[in-house]
Every structure is written in C-alpha cells, then in structure tokens.
N, C-alpha and C positions, 0 to 999 in steps of 0.2 A: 436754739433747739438742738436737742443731740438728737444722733442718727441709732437706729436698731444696730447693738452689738455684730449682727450678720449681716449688715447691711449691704457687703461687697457680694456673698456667697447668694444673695435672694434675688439681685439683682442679675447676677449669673443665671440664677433658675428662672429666672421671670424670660430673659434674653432666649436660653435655652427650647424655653413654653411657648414664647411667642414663634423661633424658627419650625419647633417639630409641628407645631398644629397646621401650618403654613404649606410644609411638605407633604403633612399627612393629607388636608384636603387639596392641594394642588391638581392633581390628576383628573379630577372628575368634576372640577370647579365645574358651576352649573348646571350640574345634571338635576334632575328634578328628583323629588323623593322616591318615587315608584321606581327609573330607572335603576336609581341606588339601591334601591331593597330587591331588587329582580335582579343584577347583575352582576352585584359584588358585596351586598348582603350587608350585613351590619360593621360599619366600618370599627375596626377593636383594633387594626397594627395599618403600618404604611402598605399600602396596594400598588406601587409606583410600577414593580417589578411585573404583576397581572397584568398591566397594561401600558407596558413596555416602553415606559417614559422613566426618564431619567429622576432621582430623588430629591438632588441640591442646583437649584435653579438659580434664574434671576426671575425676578420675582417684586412687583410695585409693592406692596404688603410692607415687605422685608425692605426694601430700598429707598421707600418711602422717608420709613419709621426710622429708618437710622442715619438719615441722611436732613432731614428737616430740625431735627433736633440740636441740629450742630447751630443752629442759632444761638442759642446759649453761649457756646466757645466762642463763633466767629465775634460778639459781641460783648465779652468779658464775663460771663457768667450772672450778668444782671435781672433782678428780680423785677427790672422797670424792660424790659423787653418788648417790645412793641410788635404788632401785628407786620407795621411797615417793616421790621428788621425782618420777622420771618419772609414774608413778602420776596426783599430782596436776595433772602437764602435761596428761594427755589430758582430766582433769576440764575445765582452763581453759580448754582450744582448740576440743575437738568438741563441738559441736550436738545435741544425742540425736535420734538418726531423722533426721540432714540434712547433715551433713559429715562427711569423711573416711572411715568406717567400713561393709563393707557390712552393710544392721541385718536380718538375716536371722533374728533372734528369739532367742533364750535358749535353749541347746543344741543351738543349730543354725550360728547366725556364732558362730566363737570369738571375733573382737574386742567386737561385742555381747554377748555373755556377760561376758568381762572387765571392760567398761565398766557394764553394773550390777553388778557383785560389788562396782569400787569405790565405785558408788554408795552401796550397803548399807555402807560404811567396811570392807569388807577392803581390807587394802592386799597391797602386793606382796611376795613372791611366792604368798601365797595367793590372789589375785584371780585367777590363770591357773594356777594346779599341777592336776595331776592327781587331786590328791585331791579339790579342789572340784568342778570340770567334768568331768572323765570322760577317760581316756587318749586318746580319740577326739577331743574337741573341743581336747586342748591343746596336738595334735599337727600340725594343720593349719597352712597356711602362712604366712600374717597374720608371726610376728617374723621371717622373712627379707626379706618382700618391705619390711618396713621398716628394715632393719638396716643400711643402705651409710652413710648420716651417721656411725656411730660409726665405721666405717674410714676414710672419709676425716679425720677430725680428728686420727685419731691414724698419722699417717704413720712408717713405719719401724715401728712399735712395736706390730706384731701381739698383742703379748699385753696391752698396753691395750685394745687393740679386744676383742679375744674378752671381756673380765670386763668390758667397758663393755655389749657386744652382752648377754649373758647378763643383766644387770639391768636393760635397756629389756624384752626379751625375756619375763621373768619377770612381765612387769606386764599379759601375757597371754596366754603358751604356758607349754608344759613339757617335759622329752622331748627326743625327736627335735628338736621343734622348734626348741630352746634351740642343741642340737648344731650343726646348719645354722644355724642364723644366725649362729653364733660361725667357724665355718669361712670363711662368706660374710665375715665385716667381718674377719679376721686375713689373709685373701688380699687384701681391698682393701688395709690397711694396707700389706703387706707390698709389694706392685707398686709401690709408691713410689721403690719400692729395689732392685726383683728382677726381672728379665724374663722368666725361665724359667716356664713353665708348671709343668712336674715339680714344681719348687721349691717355686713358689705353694701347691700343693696338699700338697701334706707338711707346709708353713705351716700351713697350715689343720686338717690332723689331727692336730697335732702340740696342738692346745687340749680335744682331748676324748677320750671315753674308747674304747679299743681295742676292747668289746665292744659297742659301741653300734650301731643299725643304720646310722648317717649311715657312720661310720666300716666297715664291710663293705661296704655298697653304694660306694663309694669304689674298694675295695681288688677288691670285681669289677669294676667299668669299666675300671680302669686294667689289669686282667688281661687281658680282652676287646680291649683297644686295643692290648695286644700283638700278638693272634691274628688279630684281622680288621681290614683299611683300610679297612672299610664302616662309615662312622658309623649307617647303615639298620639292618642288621646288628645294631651294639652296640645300637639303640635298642628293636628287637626284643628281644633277652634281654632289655632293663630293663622290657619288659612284661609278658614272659613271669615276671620276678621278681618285680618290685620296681611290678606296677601298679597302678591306680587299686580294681581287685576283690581287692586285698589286703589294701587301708586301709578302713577305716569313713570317714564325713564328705563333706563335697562335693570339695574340695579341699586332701588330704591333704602333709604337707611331705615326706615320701619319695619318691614319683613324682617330683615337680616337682624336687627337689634334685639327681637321679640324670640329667635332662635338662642340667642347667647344668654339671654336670662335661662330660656326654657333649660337649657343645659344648664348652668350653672345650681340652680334648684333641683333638679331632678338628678343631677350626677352626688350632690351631694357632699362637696369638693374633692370626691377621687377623680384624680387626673385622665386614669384612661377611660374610664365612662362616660363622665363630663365628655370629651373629643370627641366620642363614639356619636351619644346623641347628638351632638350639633354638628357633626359632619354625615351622620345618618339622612337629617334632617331637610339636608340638600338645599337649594338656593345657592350665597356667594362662599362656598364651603370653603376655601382656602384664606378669607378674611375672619370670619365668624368662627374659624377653629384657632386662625392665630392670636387674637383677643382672647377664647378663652383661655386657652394655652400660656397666656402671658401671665393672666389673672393667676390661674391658680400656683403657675411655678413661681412668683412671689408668694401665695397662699402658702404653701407646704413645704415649700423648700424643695432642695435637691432630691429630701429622701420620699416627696412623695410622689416624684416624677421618675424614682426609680423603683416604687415598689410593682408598678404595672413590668411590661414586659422591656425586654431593652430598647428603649426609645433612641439611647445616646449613641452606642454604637458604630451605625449606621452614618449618621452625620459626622461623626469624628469634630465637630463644632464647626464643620465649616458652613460659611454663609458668602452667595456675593454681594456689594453692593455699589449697581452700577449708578454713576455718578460721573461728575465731571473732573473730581479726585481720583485718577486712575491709579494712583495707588495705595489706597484705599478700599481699589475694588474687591480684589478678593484678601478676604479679611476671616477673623472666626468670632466665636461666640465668647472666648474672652477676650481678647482685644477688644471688643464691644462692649463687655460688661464694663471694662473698668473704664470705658471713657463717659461710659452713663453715670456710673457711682462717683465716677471723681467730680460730674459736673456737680451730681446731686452734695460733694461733699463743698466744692466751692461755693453752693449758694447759701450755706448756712455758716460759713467763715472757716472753713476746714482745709487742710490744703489737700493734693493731689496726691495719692501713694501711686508710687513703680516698683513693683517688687524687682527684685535682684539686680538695681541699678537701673530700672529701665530695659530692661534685657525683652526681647520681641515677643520671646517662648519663654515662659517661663513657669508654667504649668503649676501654680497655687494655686487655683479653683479645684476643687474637689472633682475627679474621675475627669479632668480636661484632656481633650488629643492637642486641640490646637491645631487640626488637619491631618498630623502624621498620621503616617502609613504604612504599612508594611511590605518591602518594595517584592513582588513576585514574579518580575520580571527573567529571563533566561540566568542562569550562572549563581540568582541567589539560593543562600538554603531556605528549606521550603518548614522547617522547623522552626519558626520564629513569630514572637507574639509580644504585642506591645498594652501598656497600662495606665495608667497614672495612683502611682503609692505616694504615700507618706514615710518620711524619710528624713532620720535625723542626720547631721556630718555636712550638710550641705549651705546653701546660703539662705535658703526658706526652708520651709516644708513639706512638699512640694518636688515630685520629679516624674519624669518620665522614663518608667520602666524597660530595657530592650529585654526581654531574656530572647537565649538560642540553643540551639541544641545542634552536637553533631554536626559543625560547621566542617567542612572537606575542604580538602588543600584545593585551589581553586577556587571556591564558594566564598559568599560574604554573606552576612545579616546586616540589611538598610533601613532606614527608619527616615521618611521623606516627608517633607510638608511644602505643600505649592507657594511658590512666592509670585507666580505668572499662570496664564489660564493652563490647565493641564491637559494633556492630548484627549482625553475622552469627551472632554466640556467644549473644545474648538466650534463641534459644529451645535452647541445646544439650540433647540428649538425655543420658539419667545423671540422677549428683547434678542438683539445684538451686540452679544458680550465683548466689550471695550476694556481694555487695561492697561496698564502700566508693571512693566515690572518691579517688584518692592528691591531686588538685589541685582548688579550689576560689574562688571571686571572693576577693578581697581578697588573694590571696599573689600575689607576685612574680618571676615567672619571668626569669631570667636565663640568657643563650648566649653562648659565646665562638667564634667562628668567623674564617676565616682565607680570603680570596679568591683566589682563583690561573685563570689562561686565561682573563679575563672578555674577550668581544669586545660589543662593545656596551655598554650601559648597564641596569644591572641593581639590585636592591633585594632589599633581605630586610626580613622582617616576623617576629614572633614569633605561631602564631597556637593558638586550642582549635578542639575540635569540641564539640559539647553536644548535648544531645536538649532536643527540645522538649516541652513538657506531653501535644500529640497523640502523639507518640511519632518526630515526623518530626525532624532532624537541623541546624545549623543553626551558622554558622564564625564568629569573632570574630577579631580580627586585631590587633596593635599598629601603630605610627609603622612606616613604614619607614625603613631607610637606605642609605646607597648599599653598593655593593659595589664596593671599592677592590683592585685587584691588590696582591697580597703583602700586604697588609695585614692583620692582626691586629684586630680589632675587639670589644666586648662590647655587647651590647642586655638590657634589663632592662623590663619590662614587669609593672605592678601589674594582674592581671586586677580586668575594672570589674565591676559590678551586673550578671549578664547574665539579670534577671530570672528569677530563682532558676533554672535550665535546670543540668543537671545534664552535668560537662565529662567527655567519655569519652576525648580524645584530646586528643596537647600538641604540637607540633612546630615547622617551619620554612617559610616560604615565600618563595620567589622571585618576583620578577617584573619586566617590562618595561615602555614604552610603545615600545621598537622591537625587535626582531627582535633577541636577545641569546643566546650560549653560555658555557658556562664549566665553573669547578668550587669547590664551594666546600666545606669541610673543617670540620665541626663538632666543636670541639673538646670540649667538654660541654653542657648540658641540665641544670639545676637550678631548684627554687623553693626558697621560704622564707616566715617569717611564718605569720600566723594567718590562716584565713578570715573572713573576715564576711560572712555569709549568712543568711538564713533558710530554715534547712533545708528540702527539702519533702519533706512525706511523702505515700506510697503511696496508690491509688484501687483503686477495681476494677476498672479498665482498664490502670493499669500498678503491679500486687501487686509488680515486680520493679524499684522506684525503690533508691536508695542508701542500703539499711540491712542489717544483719544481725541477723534474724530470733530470736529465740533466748526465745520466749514462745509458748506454746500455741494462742493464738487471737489476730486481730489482726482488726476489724472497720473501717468505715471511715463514721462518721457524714454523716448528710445534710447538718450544719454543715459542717463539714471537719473537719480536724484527725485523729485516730486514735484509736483504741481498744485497750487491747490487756487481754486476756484470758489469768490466770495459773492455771490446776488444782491444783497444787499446790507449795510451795517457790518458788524467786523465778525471775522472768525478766527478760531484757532488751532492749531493744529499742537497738542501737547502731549508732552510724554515726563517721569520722575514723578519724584517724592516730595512731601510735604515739610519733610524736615530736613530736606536739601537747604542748606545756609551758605556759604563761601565760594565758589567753583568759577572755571573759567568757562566763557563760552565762545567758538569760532565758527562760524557760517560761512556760507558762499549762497548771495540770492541775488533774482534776479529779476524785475518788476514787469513785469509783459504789458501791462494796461491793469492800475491799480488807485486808487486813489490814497492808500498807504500800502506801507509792509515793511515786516520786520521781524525783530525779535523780540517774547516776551519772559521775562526771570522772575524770579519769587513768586510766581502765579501761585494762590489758591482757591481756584475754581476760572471761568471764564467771564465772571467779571469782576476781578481781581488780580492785578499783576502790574508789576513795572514791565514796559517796553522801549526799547530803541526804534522809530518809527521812521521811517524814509518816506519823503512825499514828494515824487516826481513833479507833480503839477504845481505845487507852492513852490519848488524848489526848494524846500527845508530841510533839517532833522534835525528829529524832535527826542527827548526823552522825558516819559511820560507817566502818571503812572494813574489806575484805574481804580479805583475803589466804587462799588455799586453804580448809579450814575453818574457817577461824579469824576472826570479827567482833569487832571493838572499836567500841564506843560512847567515839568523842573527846571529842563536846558535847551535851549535849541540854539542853531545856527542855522545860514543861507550854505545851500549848494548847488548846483547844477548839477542833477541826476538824470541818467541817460536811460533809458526805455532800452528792453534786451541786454543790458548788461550788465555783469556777473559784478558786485560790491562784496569785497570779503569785510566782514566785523568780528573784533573781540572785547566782547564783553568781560572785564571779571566784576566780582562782589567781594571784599574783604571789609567784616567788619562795619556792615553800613555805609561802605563808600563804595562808587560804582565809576570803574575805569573803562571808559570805552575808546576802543582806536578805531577809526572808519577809512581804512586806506592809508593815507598823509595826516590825518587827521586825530586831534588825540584829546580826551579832557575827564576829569572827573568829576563827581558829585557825590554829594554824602547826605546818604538817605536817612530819611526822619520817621516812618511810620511804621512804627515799631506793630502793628498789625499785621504787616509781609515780610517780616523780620527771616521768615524763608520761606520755602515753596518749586514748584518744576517750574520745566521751564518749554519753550517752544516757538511757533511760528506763527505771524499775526499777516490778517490778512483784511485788510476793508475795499470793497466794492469794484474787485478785480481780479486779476489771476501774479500770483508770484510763484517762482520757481524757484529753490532750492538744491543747489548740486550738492551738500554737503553740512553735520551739522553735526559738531564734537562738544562734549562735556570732561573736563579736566580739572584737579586741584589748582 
C-alpha cells in the first residue's frame, strides 16, 4: 500500500490538532455547559490566560496517546501486535500513582482499574472487559481519548485502525467504549484520503455493530442535523438522551462521543468552529476537543488549522509527555510527528526518514518552532523575532529564521529551546512533572546555520542554560564565530564541566561589539556522545532535580547521596537517554536491609533494563536482565555481602559486551538482545532501602 504524498506534513497537522484542542479545553475541563456560556462565552481562541492557568501542561490525553503507541516500536513495528504487547507497554511506561493515568482508585478510574488487573497478570482483554470491572467502569472514556496514534499510522486504511484501536482499547475498556474509539481512529485513518465529513462518519460506522449504542446515537445526530441548523439545539437532544444522568461513572464515553460528532457536522470541517462547538458544549472538554482537533488537522492539513486565528504560536509545538522515558518527556510536536509517520511508514515496508542526518531540530515541518524561543531575559535585545522559512543553500528545506535588529555592544539576540523542564513549568499544577535531561557536559553540540543581511559585524556562539544547586539559573557559552554573509557555516561545541549544574536549555546566540542587524537561518540543532558527569542527586530543597522517580520512598541523608526506599517488588530510580548506547558507569551503594540492589543500563522504561544485582541474603550477584515479566540471570557468582557497606561498581558497555568490576572482582558478558541495544541507566531497588553516595556516567 503506498502512503499519501503528505503523509509526513498531515501527520504533523493531525499531532498539532490533537495538542491545540487538548490545551484549548484544558482549563475548564468539566465545567458544565451553562457555566461555559455564562462565564467565558463561546469558546473561539485559548482562554488559559482569563483563568490564569498555565497553556502547555501535562496532560493524560496527550501522554496517553503518545506514549501507548510506542507499542508498535517497542515490538518491531508488527501488524500482528497483540493486546498482551500493548498490555505490557503501560506496565513499562506508567508510574503507579504518578504518570499518565488519572489514579482515582479501583472501580472508580477505569485506567486505574485496568492498570492493576494487569498488575495481578491478567492480560488483555480481561484486564478491561466487562466482566471483570463492571459495564460501568469499562465504558467510560480513557480508550478514545487515547486512540488517534492507531489512525494516524495507518493512513488510508481505516480498517487497520479500527482492529489496531479495538486491541490498544481492550487493554482497558469494553463496550461502547471499544465502539468509539474504533470509529474515532478509522475517520482519522480515513481523512488522509477523504474530505467529506458524511463520508468520514459512515467510515467510522461502517467497523462496528448496527445495534450498538455508538452506532444509534450517531444515526440520531445525523437525523437532528438534518432538522435543525442549531448546533445548541442538536446538543440539547443529546442531553436530553444521550446525558451524563443516563450513564453510571464520572465520565462516561456516550455523552462525550455524541459531542464530537455533534461538532464535527455542525462545524463543517473548519477547524476553529468545529473546537468552538465541542468545547462550547462542555462535559470532558479537553478530551472531546483533542479528537476533534486531531481529526480535522489530518482533514485539512496545516493550511486549515492556520486559516482560523494563530493557534500555533503560542505552543511553539511544544508538548510534555510524562512517562517513565524521562527523556522523552519533554519533547514537541515534531519529534512526534515523525515518530508516528515513520512507524506508520514501517508498517507498510517503508523505511524511516531523519532529515538532516537525524539532527534533533531540524525544522522541515512547515511553520515548526520546535520549542524555540526568544530569549527576553536581562541584557538581550528586545528587537528580535523568530520563524520557520523556506530556504534554499541549506541541507533541507526547512530553517529556522533569527532576525534582529539593533543589537548593542553588550546585547545579544537568543533563540532557546528546553532540553530540561524550564523554570516557569517547575511548579506546574496536575501530574508531577518528572524528567530527564535530553543534553548533558561532555556531549557535543553541533549547528549548521547560514548568515544573510548581516550589517555590521556580528558572532554567533553556541550556548545552555543550567540551574544552579540554589535553584537560581546560570548561561554557558562556546568560541564564537563570525557571521559571514551568504555563508554557510558549522559550529560544534563539547559542553565543559559545568560543575555538575543541571542543563535545561540549548540554543544560539548572537552578538556584537558594534551596533549590528541581520538574519541568520538555523539550519539544525543537534548533540551527540556520551555525558560525563557526576550525576546529582535530589535534596529536600530541590525533590524535583533530573530523575524519574519510580520507587516508593526516597529519603535524602545528612552525608549526601540518596536513599531510596522499595515496599514491595522492585523499583527504580532513573535518569538519561534512550539512545544512550556505549558508556561507563561508577557507583558507590550501599544496602541497609534490601533483598536486592543495584544498578540498572540500557533501561527503556521500568520494565526493561539489564542490571547488576547485589543480594545480601543469597549472598550472590547476579547480572540480569528484565524484559516485561520475564528475568534471566546471564551471570552470577557467590559473595558475602555486608549490610551498611559502601560496594563501589563499574560497569562499562562497548559494543554488546558488559564489563563489570565489583571491588577485586572482574568479568564480562556479551549481550544478545538487540531490543536494549541502548537506553538510561540508574538505581534498582527490590523490598528494601539502598543507599547511594555517589553515581558517574563517562565514555
């Protein structure tokens, strides 16, 4: 099957549709229709600002949909996919009680519910059927608001989506619920291909069953939109039928389902109507505006999600998504894109593009920030404004615009994009924002940029931003070099020791010593390499340094160093990247009362990693390595290990063979499972407390 010529740029719009509808209802998720219409009137632009909530969140919606979908990757990109694979995905990624899912208790949140059954080893589709959890809880909304990934991957091919949606779906509804979200991903499919509204929606009913309620409440809207040109009107009957006092549960998938058609017909497929009515409409507004949002920016593409007001903006594409891939967490809207399209291109035999080498930033999506920003902090010029043009000379398409004006001796022009949470997002309300930093000392940052209208004499620098131990803020810079008209140029820069200061921002800076304008045209943004650092860990004054959390208790000794505390089964304590491959690692721990601990490498997610396991009570160690349920003991020997005493370890990885020294002790192995071929790395802890003085990453 060949894919739609635009397939990369609709898939961008779709990612786009799904974030802005997501942010736009965020705010007033809940509120009931009248409140909506008395207080903040007919929703037409983002309202975040009136009611002084912040715009780019985290967000289940968003973290869900971008996070559950990686089944596909984690399992080769197979069209034989199973329910059990997705299953084991939310095991790897979500946090219990802390990421992704809202944990509103055991017959109360269906995704909590689902997420212990498969705790207890039911797999799917008993972990969410009806017969376990109760027609009530299996019916509520959770598989739609996560179901747009399986339609975008599979373009044109509506009836992949709906049997892809149905067994992500199953791994935690049932029902209705299964219904609508098979409907939702066979119309996204399908708009790849199809512009009509009508069409789309016949698409969609055309994958489930004729006596189903999805399928009647459908079949009344479309009657009703016959009869009245008041979307108020149809949305009244859908109360009066189809309302929230007709379902059991907090937030049932009928009501909410029967708003997103009513939009979708009555907006007509203009992007900002469509979002107006169904966030108008109130109910689960920040679910039911990101569906439609998703729907139509496949529908129309980019240019019809720019003909309303400027949606983009604002978000600069950025998204978080929290996860147990903490570097991953904060991410944008292409980086996103192209991991959905390259899967959707793997499953029909295609291989995976990276434009400009794989480069981080590389701004080919049409009007993409990619996060940048324009930095307005003390000492910049306040003349400065960023873009994303089209642009020949380069290595794509594709760049990202600085102009400036009237840069002063002293002054610079920055242009910054978050690789770490950024100071204003520290204390966001919600989840509990967890992360990893994407860039670290010892990697190598490299920019390819291109100078054009330079009047005067001007420089560019490559520079981070970091947080300091007190919490305040604090800029590194490389060489500069000149900026050359027309000129083409590359800068690469090894970030130094920045006494362990944790980098939350990467970017570019200009500068003068006279009175200089211009434009300069970044053509990508990449590192590379391993860090070498000495990680630092968390205090009681900043609990929210660069790790993800994923252990019951984490105490914080008067020595230094960390604690962490496991109740029952194992936990971990992780920080890096997922394309971390090679690297050495050196600890210092120390086992208080544990029945393992240690360290764990190539991790990609929490149930996923090789570790070196120390076990005081067998007197062993072990190395070991975790894939979903499944533990294998590679290597072990006997030791006698002492209770309160510090064991230093180095681990390296070169090449699929793993050298570890434990003291006097020394041996290698050479790994086979080309599945954790790399990944971060961190601290393992099962049904105890270990202590950690100390804990370096190096080539």
């Amino acid at each position: 099957m060949s894919l739609p010529e635009d397939y990369l740029e609709r898939v961008y719009a779709g990612v786009l549709g799904k974030i802005i509808g997501v942010y736009l209802g965020r705010p007033f998720e809940g509120w009931p229709y009248d409140k909506i219409k008395s207080e903040l009137g007919y929703i037409w632009y983002y309202v975040n600002n009136k009611l002084k909530q912040p715009l780019i969140v985290t967000d289940d919606d968003i973290s869900g949909t971008f996070t559950f979908i990686r089944a596909l990757e984690d399992y080769g990109c197979s069209k034989d996919l199973s329910p059990e694979q997705i299953g084991n995905t939310w095991l790897n990624y979500i946090i219990e009680n802390r990421t992704i899912l809202w944990w509103g208790g055991l017959g109360n949140s269906t995704e909590h519910t689902a997420y212990l059954r498969l705790k207890q080893g039911l797999k799917p589709p008993q972990s969410g059927s009806i017969e376990t959890n109760s027609k009530v809880v299996a019916e509520q909304i959770g598989a739609q608001i996560f179901i747009d990934g399986w339609g975008m991957v599979s373009p044109g091919d509506p009836e992949m989506a709906a049997d892809l949606a149905r067994r992500a779906a199953c791994v935690s509804h049932d029902g209705e619920a299964i219904y609508a979200a098979q409907v939702i991903a066979a119309i996204e499919a399908q708009a790849f291909v199809e512009d009509n509204i009508e069409k789309l929606i016949d698409c969609g009913i055309s994958f489930i069953p004729q006596d189903s309620t999805i399928y009647r409440l459908i079949a009344d809207i479309r009657n009703w939109y016959t009869v009245y040109d008041d979307w108020e009107k149809t949305r009244e009957l859908i109360e009066q039928k189809y309302g929230y006092d007709k379902y059991g549960g907090g937030c049932h998938v009928v009501p909410n389902h029967a708003l997103i058609i009513n939009a979708l017909l009555y907006g007509k497929g203009d992007f900002q109507k469509s979002l107006m009515i169904v966030n108008t409409s109130g109910w689960d507004t920040d679910c039911n505006s990101g569906n439609v949002g998703c729907i139509l920016g496949i529908k129309n593409g980019l240019e019809g999600i720019d003909l309303g007001p400027d949606w983009r903006s604002p978000l600069a594409d950025r998204m978080y998504i929290a996860s147990a891939d903490g570097g991953r967490v904060v991410t944008d809207a292409v980086r996103e894109s192209y991991r959905i399209a390259n899967i959707g291109r793997r499953l029909v035999g295609m291989e995976a593009v990276s434009p400009k080498g794989g480069a981080r930033f590389h701004f080919e999506a049409p009007g993409a920030l990619q996060g940048f920003y324009v930095d307005k902090s003390d000492g910049c010029c306040q003349t400065v404004s960023i873009r994303n043009s089209a642009i020949e000379q380069l290595h794509g398409n594709r760049a990202l615009e600085l102009e400036f004006a009237h840069i002063c001796p002293g002054q610079s022009a920055r242009a910054l994009t978050p690789t770490f949470i950024p100071p204003d997002d520290m204390g966001m309300p919600g989840y509990r924002l967890m992360a990893s930093p994407q860039l670290y000392p010892g990697q190598t940052i490299r920019a390819s940029f291109l100078a054009s209208d330079i009047s005067g004499e001007a420089n560019l620098s490559l520079i981070v931003k970091t947080y300091r131990s007190d919490g305040s803020t604090e800029l590194f810079k490389s060489r500069s070099i000149p900026l050359i008209p027309r000129q083409q140029a590359t800068i690469d820069w090894r970030v130094p020791n920045i006494n362990n200061q944790t980098i939350y921002a990467v970017g570019v800076e200009i500068s003068s010593d006279r009175y200089s304008s211009g434009r300069v045209y970044l053509d990508y943004l990449t590192w590379e390499g391993v860090p070498s650092a000495n990680l630092i860990f968390p205090d009681e004054q900043n609990s929210r340094l660069p790790w993800i959390d994923a252990v019951d208790h984490v105490l914080y000794p008067p020595s230094g160093g960390i604690a962490l505390i496991q109740d029952k089964d194992t936990g971990l304590f992780l920080q890096g990247c997922d394309d971390w491959r090679d690297y050495t690692l050196r600890a210092s721990i120390s086992i208080h009362m544990a029945e393992a601990a240690g360290l764990a490498f190539r991790a990609r997610g929490i149930n996923r990693y090789y570790a070196l396991l120390l076990k005081p009570r067998r007197g062993r160690v072990e190395l070991i390595s975790r894939f979903d349920g499944h533990i294998s003991v590679l290597h072990s020997f006997g030791k006698k290990l002492e209770l309160d005493r510090y064991y230093d370890i180095t681990i390296s990885i070169k090449d699929d063979t793993v050298y570890v020294t434990l003291e006097n002790e020394a041996f290698e192995y050479s790994l086979s499972n080309t599945l954790l071929s790399s990944g971060f790395i961190g601290l393992v802890c099962t049904e105890g407390r270990v202590d950690c003085k100390t804990l370096s990453i190096t080539t």
